[in-house]
N, CA, C and O of each residue as an XYZ file, in Angstrom:
504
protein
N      11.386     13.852     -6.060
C      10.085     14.232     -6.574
C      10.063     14.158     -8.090
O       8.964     13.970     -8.613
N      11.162     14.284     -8.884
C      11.044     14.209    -10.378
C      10.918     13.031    -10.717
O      10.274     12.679    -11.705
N      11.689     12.050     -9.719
C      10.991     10.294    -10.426
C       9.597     10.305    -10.633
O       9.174      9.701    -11.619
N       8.804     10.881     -9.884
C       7.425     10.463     -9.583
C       6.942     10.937    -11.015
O       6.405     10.083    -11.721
N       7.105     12.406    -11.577
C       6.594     12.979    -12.321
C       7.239     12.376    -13.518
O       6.601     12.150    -14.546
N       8.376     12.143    -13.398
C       8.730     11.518    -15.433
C       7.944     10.254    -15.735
O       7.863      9.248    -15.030
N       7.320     10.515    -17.036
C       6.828      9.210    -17.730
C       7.119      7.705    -17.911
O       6.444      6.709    -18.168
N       8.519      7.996    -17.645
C       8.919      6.699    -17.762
C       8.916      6.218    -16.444
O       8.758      5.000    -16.513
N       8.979      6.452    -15.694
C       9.039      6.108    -14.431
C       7.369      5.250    -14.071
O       7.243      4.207    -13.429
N       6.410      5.951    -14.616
C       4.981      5.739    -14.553
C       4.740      4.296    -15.688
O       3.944      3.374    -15.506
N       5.533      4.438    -16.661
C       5.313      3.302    -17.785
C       6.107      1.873    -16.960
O       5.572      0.765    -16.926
N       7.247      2.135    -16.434
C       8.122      1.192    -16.262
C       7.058      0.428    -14.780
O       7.034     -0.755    -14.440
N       6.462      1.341    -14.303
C       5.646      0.861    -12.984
C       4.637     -0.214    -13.370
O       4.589     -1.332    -12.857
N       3.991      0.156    -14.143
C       2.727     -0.249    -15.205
C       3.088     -1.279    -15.606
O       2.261     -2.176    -15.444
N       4.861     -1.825    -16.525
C       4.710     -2.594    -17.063
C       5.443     -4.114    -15.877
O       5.487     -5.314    -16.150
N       5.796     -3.567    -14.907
C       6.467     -4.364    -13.569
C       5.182     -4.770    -13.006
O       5.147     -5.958    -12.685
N       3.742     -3.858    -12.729
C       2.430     -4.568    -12.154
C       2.011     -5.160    -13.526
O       1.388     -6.143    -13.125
N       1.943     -5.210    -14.805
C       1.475     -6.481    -15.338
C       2.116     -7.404    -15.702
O       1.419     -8.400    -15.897
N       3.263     -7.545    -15.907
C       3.953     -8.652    -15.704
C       4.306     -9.529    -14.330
O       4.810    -10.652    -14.315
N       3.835     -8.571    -12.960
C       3.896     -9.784    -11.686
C       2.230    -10.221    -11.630
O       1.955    -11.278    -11.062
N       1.391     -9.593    -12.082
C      -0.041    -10.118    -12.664
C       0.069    -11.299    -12.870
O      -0.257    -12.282    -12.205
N       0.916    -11.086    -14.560
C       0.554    -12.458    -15.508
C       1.684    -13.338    -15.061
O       1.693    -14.396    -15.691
N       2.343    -13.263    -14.447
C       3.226    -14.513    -13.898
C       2.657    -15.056    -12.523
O       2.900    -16.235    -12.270
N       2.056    -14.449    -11.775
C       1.617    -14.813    -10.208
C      -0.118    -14.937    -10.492
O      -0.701    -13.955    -10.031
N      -0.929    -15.827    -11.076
C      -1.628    -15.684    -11.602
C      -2.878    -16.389    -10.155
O      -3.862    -15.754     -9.775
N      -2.515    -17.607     -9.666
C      -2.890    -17.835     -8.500
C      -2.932    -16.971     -7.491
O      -4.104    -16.830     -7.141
N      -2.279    -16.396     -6.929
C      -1.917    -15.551     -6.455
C      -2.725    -14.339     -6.583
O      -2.918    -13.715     -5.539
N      -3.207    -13.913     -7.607
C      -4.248    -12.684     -8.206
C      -5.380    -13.473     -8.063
O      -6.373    -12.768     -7.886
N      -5.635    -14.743     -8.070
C      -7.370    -15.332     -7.920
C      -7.463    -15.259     -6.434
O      -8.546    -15.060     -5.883
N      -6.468    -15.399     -5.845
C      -6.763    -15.701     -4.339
C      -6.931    -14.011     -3.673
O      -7.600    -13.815     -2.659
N      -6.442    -13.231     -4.183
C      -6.584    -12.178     -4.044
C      -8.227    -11.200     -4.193
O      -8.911    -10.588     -3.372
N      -8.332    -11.432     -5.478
C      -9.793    -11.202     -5.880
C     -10.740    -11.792     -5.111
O     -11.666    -11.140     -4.629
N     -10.552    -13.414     -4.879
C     -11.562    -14.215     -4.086
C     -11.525    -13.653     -2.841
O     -12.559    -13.590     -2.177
N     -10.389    -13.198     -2.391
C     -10.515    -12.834     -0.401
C     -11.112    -11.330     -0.363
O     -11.954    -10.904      0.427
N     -10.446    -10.605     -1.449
C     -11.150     -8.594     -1.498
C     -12.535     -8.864     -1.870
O     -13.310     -8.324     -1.081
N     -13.093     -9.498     -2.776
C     -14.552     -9.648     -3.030
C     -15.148    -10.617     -1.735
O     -16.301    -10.360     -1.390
N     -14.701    -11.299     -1.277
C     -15.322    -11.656      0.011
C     -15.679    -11.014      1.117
O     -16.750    -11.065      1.722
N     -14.322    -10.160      1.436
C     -14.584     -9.233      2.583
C     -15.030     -8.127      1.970
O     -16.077     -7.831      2.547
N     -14.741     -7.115      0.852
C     -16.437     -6.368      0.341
C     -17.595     -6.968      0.851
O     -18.140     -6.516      1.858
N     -18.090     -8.104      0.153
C     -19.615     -8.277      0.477
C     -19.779     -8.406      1.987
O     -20.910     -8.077      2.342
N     -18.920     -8.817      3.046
C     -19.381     -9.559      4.476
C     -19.324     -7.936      4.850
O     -20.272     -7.396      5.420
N     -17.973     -7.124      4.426
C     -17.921     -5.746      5.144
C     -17.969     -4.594      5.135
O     -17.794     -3.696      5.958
N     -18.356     -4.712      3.601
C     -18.422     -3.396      2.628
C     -17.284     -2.995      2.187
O     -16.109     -3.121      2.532
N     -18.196     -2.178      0.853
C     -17.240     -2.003     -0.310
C     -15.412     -1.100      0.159
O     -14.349     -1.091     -0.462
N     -15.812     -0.483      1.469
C     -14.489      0.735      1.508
C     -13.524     -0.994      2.056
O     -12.813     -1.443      1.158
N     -13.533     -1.448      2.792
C     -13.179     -2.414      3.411
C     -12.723     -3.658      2.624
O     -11.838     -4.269      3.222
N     -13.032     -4.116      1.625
C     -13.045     -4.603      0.200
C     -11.819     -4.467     -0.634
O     -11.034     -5.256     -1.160
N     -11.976     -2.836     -0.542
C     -10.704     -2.040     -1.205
C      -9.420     -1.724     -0.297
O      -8.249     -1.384     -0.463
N      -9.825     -1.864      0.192
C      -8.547     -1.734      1.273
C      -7.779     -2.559      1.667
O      -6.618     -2.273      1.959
N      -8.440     -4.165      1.784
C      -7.920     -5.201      1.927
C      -7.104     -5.763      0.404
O      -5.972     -6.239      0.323
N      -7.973     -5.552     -0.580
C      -7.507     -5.455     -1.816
C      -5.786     -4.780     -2.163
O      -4.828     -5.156     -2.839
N      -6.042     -3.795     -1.415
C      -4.893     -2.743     -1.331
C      -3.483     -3.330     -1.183
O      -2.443     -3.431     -1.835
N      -4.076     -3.727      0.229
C      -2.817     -4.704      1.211
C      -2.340     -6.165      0.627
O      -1.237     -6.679      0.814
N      -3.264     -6.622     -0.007
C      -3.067     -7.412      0.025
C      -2.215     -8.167     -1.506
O      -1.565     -9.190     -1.722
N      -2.748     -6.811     -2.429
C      -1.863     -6.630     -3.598
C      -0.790     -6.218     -3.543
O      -0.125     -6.493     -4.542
N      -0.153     -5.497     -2.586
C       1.368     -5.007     -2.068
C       2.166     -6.463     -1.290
O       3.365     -6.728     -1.368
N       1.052     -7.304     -0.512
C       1.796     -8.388      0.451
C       1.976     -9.350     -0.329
O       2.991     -9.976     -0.020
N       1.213     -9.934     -1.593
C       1.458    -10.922     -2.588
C       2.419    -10.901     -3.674
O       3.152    -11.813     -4.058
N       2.252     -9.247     -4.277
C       3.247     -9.424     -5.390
C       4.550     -8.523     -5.071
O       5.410     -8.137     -5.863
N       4.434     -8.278     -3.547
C       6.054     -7.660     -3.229
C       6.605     -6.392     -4.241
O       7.575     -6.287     -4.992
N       5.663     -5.633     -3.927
C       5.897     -4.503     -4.521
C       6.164     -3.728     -3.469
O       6.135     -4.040     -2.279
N       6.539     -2.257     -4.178
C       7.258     -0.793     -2.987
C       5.906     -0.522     -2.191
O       4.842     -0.337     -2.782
N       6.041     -0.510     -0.651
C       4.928     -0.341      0.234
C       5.462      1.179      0.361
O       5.136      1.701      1.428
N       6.063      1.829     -0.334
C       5.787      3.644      0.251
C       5.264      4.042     -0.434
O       5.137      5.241     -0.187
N       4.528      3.617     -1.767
C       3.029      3.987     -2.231
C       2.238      4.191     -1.153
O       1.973      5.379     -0.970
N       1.839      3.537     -0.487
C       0.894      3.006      0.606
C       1.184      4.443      1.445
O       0.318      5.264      1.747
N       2.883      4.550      1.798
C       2.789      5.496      2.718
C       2.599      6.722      1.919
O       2.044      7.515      2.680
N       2.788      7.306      0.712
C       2.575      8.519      0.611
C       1.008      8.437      0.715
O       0.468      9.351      1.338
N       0.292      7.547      0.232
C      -1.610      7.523      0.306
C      -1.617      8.165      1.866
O      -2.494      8.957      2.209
N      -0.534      7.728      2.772
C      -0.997      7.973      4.050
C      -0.577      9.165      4.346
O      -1.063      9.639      5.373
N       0.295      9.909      3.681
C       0.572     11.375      4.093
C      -0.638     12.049      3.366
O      -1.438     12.892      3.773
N      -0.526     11.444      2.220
C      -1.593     12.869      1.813
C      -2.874     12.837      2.403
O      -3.614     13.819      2.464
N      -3.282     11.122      3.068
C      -4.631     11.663      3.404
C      -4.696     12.594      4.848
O      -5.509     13.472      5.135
N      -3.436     12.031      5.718
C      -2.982     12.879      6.962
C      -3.158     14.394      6.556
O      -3.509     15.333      7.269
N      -2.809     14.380      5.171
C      -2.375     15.833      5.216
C      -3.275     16.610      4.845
O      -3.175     17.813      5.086
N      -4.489     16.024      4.091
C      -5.435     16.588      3.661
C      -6.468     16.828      4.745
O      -7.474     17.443      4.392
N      -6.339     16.265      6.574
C      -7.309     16.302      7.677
C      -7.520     18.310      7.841
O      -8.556     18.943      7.633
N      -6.272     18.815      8.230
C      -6.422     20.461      8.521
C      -7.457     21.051      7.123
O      -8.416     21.706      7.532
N      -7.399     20.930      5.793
C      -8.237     21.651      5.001
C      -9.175     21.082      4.910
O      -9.835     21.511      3.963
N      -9.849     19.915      5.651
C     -10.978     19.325      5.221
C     -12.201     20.250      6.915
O     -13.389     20.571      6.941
N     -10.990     20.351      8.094
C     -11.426     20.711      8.823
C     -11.544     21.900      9.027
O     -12.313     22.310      9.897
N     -10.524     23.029      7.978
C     -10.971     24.588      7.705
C     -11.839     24.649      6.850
O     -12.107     25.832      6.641
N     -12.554     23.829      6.104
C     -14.048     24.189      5.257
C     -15.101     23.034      6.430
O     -16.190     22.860      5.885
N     -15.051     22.558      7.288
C     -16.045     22.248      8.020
C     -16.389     21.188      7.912
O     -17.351     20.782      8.564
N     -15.707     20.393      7.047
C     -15.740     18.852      6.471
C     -15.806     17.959      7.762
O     -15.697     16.743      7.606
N     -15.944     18.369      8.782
C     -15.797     16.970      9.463
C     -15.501     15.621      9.623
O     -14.612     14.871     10.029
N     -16.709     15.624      9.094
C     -17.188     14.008      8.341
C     -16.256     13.411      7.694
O     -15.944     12.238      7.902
N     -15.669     14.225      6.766
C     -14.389     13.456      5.715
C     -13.357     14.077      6.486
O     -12.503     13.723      5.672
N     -12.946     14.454      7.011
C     -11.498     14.713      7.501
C     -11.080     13.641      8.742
O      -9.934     13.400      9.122
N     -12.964     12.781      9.523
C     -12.287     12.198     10.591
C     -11.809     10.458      9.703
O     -11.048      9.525      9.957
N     -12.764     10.805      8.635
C     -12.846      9.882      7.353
C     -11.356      9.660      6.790
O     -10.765      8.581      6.792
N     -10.957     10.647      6.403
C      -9.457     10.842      6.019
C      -8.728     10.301      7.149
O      -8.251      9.212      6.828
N      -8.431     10.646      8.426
C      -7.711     10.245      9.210
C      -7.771      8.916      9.900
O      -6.929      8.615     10.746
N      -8.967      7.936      9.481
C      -8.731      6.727      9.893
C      -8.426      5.969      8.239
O      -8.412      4.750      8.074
N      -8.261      6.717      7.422
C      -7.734      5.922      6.355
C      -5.967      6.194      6.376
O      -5.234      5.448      5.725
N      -5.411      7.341      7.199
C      -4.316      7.475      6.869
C      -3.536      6.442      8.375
O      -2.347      6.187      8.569
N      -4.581      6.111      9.090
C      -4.145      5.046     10.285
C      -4.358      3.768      9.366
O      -3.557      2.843      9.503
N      -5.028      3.694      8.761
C      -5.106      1.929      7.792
C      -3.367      2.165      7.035
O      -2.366      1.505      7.312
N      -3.491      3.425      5.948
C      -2.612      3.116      5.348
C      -1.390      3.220      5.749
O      -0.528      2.925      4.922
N      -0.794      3.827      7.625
C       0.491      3.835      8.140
C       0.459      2.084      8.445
O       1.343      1.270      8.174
N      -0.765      1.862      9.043
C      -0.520      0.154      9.225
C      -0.572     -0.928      8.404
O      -0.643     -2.115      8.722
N      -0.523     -0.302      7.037
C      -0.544     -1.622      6.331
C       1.035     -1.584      5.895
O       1.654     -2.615      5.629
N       1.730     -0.012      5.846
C       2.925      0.387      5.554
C       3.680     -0.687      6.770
O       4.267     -1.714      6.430
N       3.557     -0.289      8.068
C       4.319     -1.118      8.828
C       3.836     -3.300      8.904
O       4.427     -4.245      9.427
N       3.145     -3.248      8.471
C       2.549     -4.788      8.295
C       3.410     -5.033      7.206
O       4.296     -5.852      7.448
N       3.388     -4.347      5.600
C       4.496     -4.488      5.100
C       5.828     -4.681      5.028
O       6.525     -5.496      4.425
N       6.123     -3.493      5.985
C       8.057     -3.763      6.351
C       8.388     -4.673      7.036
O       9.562     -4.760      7.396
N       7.115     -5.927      7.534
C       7.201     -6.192      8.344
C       7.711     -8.223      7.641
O       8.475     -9.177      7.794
N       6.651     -7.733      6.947
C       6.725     -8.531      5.815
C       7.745     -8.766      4.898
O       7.876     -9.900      4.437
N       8.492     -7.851      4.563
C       9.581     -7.485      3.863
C      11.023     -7.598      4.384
O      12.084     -7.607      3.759
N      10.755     -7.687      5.785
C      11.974     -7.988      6.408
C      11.836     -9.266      6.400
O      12.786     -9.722      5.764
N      10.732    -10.614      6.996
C      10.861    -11.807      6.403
C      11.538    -12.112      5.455
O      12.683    -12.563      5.439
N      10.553    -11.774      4.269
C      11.093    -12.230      3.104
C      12.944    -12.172      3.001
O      13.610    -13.198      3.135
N      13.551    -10.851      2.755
C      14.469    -10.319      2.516
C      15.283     -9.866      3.993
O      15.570     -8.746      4.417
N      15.525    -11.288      4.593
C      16.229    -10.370      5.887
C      17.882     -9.805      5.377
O      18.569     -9.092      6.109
N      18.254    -10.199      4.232
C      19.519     -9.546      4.228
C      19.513     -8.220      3.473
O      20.617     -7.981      2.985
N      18.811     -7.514      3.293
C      18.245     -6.538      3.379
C      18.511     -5.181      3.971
O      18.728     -4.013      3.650
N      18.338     -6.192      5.296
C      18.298     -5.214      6.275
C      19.183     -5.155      7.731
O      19.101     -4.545      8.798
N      20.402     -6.532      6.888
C      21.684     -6.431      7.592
C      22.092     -4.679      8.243
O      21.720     -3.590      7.807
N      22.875     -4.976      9.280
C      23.172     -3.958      9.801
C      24.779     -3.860      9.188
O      25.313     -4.851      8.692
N      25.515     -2.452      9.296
C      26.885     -2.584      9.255
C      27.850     -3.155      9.929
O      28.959     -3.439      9.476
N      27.503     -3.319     10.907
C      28.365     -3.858     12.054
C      28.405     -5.216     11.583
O      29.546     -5.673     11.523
N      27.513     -5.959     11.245
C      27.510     -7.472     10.995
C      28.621     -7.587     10.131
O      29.692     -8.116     10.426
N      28.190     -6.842      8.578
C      29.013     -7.030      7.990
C      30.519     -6.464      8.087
O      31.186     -6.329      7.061
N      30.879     -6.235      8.983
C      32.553     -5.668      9.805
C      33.102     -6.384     10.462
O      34.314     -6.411     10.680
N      32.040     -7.272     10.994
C      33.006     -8.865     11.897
C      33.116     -9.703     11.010
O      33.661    -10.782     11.245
């Protein structure tokens, strides 16, 4: 929990997303062109979300961002539903089902890319 909170940790993040920006530059148009597409056909929450995913699946960044978005919104369903929130808590809980599945679409992804990775021990013992 103290990585999260030291500064540098937040600067060094910042300066790793603009430098895979300005080097993957195609890559960021095709991005923009597909999130602004599906915004307008599906609306704006839908837009952003794809945006989301799709900025984690291009420039291969840490997908447990994604999952803490998905705990806290999980976690935020019980107090949204002890003040009567309904509405946003059933709201909250199909965003924290987007963001467990974009988490596993990721690892999923990530094991492609990087299958040695995710060598087992045993492999490496024979």
């Amino acid at each position: 929990m103290k990585k999260i909170i030291k500064k540098q940790f937040w600067t060094k993040l910042f300066k790793l997303i603009k430098k895979d920006i300005l080097t993957k530059k195609k890559q960021g148009i095709i991005l923009i062109i597909a999130s602004v597409s599906i915004g307008i056909y599906l609306g704006l929450s839908a837009g952003l979300l794809w945006f989301l995913f799709l900025a984690f699946a291009f420039y291969d960044w840490d997908n447990r961002i994604i999952g803490v978005m998905a705990l806290i919104s999980l976690a935020s369903c019980p107090f949204l539903l002890q003040f009567k929130q309904d509405v946003y808590a059933e709201q909250m809980a199909v965003y924290a089902f987007f963001f467990l599945t974009m988490v596993v679409t990721l690892q999923l992804i990530e094991y492609k890319r990087h299958p040695e990775l995710f060598k087992d021990n045993q492999d490496e013992e024979k």
